[in-house]
C-alpha positions as CSV (number, residue, x, y, z in Angstrom):
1,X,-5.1,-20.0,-3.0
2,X,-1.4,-20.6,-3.3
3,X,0.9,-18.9,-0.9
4,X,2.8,-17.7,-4.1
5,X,0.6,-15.5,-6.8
6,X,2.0,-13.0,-8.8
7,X,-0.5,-10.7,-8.5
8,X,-0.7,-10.4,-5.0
9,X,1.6,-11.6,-3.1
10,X,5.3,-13.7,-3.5
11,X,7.7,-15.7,-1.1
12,X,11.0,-14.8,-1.2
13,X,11.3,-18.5,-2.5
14,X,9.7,-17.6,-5.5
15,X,12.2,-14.3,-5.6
16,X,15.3,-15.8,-5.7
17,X,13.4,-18.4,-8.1
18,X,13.0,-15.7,-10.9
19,X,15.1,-12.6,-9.8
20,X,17.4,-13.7,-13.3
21,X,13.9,-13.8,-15.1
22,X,14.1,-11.3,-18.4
23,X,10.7,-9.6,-18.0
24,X,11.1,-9.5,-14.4
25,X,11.3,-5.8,-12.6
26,X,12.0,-5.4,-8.7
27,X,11.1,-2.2,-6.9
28,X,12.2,-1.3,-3.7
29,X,8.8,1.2,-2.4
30,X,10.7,1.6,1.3
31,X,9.2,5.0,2.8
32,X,9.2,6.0,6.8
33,X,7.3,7.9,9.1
34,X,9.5,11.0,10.0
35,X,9.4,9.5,13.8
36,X,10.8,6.4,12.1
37,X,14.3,8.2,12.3
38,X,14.8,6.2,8.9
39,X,16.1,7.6,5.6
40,X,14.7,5.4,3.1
41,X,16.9,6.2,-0.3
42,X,20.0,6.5,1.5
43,X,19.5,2.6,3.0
44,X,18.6,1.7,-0.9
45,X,22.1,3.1,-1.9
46,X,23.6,1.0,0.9
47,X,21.8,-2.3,0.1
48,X,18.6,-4.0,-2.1
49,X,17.8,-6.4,-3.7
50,X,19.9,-7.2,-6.9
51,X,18.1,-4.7,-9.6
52,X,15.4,-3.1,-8.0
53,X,14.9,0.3,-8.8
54,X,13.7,2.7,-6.1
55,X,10.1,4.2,-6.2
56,X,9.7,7.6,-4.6
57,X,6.6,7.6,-2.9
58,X,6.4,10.7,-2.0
59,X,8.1,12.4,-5.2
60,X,6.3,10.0,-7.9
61,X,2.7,11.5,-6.7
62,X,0.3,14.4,-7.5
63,X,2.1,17.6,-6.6
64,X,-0.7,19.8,-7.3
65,X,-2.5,18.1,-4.0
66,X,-1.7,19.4,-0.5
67,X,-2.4,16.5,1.2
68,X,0.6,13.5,1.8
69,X,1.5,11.2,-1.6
70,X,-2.0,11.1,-3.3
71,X,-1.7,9.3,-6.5
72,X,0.1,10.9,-9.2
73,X,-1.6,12.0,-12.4
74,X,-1.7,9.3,-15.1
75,X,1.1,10.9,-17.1
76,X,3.4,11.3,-14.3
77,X,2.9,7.6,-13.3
78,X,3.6,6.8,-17.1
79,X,7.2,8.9,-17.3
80,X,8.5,8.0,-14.1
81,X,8.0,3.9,-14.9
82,X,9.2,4.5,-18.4
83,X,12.4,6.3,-16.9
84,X,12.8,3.4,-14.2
85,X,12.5,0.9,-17.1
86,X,9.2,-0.3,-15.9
87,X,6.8,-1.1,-18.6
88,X,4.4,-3.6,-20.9
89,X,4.6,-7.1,-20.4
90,X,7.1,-6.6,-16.7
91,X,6.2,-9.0,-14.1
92,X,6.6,-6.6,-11.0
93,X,7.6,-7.7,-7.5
94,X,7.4,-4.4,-4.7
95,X,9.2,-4.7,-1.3
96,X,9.9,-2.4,1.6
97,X,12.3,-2.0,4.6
98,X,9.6,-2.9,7.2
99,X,8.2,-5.9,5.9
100,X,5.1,-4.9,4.8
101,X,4.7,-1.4,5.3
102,X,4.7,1.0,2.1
103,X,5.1,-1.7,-0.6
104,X,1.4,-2.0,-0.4
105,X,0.7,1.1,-1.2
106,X,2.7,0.9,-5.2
107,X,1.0,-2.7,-5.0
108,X,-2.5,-0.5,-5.2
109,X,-0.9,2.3,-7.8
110,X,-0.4,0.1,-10.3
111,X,-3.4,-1.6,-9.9
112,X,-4.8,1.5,-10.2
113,X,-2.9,2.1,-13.4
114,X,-4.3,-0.8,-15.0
115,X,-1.4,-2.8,-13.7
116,X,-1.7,-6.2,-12.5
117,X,1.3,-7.7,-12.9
118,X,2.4,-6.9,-9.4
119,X,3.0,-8.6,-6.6
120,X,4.2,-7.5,-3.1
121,X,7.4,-9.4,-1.8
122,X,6.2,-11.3,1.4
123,X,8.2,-10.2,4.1
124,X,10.3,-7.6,2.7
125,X,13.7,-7.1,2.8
126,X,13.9,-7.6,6.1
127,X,13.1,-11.3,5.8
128,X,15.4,-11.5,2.6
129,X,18.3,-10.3,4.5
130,X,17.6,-12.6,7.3
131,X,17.6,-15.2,5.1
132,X,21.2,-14.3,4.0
133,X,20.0,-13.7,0.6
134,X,22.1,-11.8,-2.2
135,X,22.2,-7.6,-1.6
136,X,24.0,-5.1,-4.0
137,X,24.6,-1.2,-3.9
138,X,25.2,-0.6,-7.2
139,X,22.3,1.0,-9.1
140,X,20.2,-1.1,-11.8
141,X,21.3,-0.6,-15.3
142,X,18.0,0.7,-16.7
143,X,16.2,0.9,-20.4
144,X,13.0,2.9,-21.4
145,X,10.4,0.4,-21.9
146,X,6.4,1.3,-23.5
147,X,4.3,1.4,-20.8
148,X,0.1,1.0,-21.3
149,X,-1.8,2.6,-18.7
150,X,-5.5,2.2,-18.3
151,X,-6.8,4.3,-15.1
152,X,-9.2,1.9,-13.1
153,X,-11.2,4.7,-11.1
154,X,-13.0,2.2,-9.4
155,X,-10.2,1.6,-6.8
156,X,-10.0,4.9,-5.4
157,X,-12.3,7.4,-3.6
158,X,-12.4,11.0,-2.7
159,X,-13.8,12.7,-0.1
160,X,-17.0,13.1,-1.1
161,X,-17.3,9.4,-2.1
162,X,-16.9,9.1,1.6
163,X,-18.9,11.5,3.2
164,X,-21.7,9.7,1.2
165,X,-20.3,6.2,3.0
166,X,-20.5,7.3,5.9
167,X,-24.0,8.8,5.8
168,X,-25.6,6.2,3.8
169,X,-24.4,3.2,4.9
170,X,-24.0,1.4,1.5
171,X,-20.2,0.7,1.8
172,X,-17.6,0.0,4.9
173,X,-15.2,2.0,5.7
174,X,-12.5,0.1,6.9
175,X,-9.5,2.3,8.9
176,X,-6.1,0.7,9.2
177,X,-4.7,3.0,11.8
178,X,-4.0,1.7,14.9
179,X,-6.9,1.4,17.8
180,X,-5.6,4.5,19.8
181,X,-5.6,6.7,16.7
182,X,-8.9,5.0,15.8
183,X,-10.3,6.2,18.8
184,X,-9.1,9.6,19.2
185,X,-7.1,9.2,22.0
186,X,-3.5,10.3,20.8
187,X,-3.1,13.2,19.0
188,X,-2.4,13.0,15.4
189,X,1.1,13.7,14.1
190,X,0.2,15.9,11.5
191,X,-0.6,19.3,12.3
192,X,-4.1,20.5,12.5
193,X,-5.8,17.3,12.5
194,X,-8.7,16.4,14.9
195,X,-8.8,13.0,16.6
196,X,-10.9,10.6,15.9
197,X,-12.0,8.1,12.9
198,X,-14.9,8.7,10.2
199,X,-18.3,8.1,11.5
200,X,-19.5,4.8,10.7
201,X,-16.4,3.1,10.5
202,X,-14.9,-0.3,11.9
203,X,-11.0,-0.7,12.7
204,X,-8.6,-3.4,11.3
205,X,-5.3,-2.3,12.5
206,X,-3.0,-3.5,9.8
207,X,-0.8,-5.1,12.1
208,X,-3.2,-7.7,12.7
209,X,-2.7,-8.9,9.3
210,X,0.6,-9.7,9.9
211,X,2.7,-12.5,11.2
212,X,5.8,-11.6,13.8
213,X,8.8,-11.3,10.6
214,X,6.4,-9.1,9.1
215,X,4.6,-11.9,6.3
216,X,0.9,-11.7,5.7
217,X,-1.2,-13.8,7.5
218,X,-3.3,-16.5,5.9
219,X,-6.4,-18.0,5.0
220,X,-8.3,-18.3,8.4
221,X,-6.2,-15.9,10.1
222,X,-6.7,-13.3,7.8
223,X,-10.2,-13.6,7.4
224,X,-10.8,-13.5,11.4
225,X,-8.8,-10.0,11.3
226,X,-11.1,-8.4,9.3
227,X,-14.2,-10.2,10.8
228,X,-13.2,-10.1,14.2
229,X,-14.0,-6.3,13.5
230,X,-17.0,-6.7,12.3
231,X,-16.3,-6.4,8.3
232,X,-18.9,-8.3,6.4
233,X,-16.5,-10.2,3.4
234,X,-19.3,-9.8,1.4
235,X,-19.8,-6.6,0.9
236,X,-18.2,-3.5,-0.3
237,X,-15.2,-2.1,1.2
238,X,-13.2,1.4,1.2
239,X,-10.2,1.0,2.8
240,X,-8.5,4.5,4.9
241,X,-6.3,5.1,7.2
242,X,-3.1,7.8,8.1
243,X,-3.0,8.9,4.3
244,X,-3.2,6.1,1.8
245,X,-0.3,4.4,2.7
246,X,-1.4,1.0,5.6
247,X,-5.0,1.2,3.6
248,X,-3.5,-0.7,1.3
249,X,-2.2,-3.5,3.2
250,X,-6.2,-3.8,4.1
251,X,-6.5,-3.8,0.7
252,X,-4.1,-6.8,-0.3
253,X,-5.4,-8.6,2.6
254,X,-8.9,-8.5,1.1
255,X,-7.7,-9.3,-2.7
256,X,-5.9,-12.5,-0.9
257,X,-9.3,-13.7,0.2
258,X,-11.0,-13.5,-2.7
259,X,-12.6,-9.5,-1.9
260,X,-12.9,-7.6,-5.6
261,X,-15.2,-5.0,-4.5
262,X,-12.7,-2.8,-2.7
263,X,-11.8,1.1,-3.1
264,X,-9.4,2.8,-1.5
265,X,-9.7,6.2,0.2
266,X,-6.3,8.5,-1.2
267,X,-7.0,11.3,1.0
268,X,-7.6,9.3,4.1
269,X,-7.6,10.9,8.0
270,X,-5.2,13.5,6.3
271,X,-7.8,14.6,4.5
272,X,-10.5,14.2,6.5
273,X,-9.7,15.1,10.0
274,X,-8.7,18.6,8.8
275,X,-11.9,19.8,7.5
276,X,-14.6,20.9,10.7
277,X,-17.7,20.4,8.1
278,X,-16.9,16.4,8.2
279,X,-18.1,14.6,11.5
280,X,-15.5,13.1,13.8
281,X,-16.3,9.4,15.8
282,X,-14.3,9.2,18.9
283,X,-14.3,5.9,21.2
């Protein structure tokens, strides 16, 4: 496929191409670990790309859940985009401060709005700013704008969905966390979580899909990723990992090759590792 496709993934060639583009809508999806040391609005303020309007990912989310960011209740989604100015017939391109870190993870919420006019910046801002690209700190003049939404349930499970993987077999459960966490052998950051991965599962560290200045690998490279760890490209796939957030690089890794029958798991080791009746792989 071509390096550039706008619902997956863009060069920052293809950016600066069609950053003037009417119907076009840039959103900058930055968010940090809190051992990151990072403040991710505050660097927006300072400097993004010329228009982008800055998703929340941890305010635009389902607030009735305890657990991290899960995805935000249809009409939530809806008023926040309309507010941002985000709506029918927008081609959206999503970027973070790492990369390809968080930017993923709206990538996947819109899709799972019924969305696909979305693509993930390549790169990030990182690589635009080394590029000597144009930055701004003013904030985007924005309009309300319709927005559709059509929930696609079929890219998201709950816990119970994966319980059932995990016992029966009939889908993999891919975990993007890295190998140490994977295998139980540092302690989880968030409090009162066991160590340890879902039984059954195979480990794709994101990182491994990416290239040194943070850009997605490609064609050969990505596949061997995924089946260097043993993931079968032909069958189903749930993506997990920390809570929701690097599952979805897995995710737009697998949608670059060609991989529809993907699902993403929201609640993810956050979810999982705190309840004692779910069964913990170590190793």
């Amino acid at each position: 496929m071509s390096a550039d496709d706008p619902k997956t993934l863009v060069s920052t060639d293809w950016l600066a191409a069609h950053l003037n583009d009417p119907d076009l809508r840039v959103i900058d999806a930055s968010y940090y670990l809190a051992d990151m040391g990072r403040d991710a609005r505050a660097e927006y303020e300072a400097a993004h790309i010329p228009g982008a309007r800055f998703f929340d990912i941890d305010e635009i989310s389902d607030h009735r859940s305890k657990l991290p960011h899960m995805a935000p209740p249809v009409e939530k989604f809806m008023s926040r985009m309309r507010a941002m100015g985000i709506g029918d017939g927008h081609q959206v391109v999503v970027y973070d401060g790492l990369g390809l870190f968080s930017a993923a993870r709206v990538w996947w919420l819109f899709r799972l709005m019924g969305k696909t006019d979305i693509a993930v910046l390549d790169g990030g801002f990182p690589k635009w700013q080394a590029e000597g690209r144009e930055t701004e700190d003013m904030p985007p003049v924005l309009r309300d704008r319709h927005i559709t939404v059509q929930r696609q349930a079929h890219l998201v499970k709950d816990v119970t969905q994966v319980a059932s993987a995990s016992k029966l077999g009939d889908w993999q459960i891919v975990d993007a966390r890295s190998p140490s966490r994977f295998r139980g052998e540092e302690p989880e950051a968030r409090p009162g979580l066991r160590a340890g991965h879902i039984p059954g599962a195979m480990n794709v560290h994101y990182a491994t899909l990416l290239n040194p200045d943070g850009t997605m690998k490609s064609g050969d490279a990505l596949r061997s990723a995924f089946e260097g760890a043993g993931v079968d490209l032909e069958k189903r796939v749930i993506t997990t990992c920390g809570s929701g957030v690097t599952a979805a690089i897995l995710m737009l890794g697998l949608e670059r090759l060609g991989h529809r029958d993907v699902a993403l798991y929201d609640g993810s080791w956050a979810e999982w590792g705190q309840f004692e009746q779910l069964k913990v792989a170590t190793g």
